[in-house]
C-alpha positions in Angstrom: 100.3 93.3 55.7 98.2 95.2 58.1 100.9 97.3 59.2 102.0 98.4 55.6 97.8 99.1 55.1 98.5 101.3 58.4 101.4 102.9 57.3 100.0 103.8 53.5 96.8 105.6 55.4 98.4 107.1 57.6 100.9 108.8 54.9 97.6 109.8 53.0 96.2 111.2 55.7 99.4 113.5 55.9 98.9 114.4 52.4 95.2 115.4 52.3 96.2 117.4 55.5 98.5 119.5 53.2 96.4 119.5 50.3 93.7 121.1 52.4 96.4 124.0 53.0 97.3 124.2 49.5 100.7 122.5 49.6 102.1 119.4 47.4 100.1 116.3 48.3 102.3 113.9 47.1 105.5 116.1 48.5 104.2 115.4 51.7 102.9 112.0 51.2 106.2 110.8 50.8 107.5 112.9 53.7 104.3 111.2 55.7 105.5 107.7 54.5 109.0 108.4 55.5 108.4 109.6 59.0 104.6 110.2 59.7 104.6 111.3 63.0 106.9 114.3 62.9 105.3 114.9 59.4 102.0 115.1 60.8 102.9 117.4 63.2 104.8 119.5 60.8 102.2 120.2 58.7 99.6 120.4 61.5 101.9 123.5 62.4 103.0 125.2 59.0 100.0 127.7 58.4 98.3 128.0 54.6 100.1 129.4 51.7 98.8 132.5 49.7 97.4 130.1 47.1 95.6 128.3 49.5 94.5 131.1 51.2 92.8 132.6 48.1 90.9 128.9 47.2 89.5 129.2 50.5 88.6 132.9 50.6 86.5 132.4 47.5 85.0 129.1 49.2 84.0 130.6 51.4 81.8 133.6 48.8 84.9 136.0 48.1 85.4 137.5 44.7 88.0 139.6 43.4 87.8 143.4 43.3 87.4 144.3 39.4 89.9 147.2 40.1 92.5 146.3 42.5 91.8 142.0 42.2 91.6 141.8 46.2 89.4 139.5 47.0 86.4 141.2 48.8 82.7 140.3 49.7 80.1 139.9 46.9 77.9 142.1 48.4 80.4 144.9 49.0 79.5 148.2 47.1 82.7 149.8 48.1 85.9 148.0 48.2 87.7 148.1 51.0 91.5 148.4 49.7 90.9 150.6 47.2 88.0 152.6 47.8 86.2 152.2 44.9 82.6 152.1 43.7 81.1 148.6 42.7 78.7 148.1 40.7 77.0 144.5 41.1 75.4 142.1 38.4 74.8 138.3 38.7 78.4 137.7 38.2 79.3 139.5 41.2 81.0 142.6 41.5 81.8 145.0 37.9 83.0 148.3 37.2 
């Protein structure tokens, strides 16, 4: 019994691993249940994808450009990919 608790956490822990980096949780919770160790290790390696990069960009204050949709600082008068004026409100960044 304890080794099945063991085995369910450590397949969760795979999963929140990947959810973290914006992948299918329950994907690779069952990948983590089948074979956890070289599932850990797999997703320990496999970077972020562009979703997940985005949620953690605007975590971490980014908004998106109201022009080109880049996500830039909220404080930025000038966007840098597109070179364009900002004008800012409490909503962050307008046109």
């Amino acid at each position: 019994m304890e080794l099945l608790l063991i085995w369910l956490v450590l397949g969760i822990i795979v999963a929140l691993i990947a959810r973290s980096k914006g992948r299918s949780g329950f994907g690779w919770f069952i990948y983590g249940l089948l074979i956890w160790p070289i599932a850990l290790v797999h997703i320990l390696l496999i970077g972020r994808t562009p979703k997940g990069e985005e949620k953690r960009a605007i975590a971490m204050g980014r908004v998106p450009c109201p022009h080109c949709a880049e996500l830039i600082k909220d404080e930025a008068k000038v966007c840098p990919h597109c070179q364009r004026d900002l004008v800012h409100s409490a909503d962050g960044p307008q046109t």
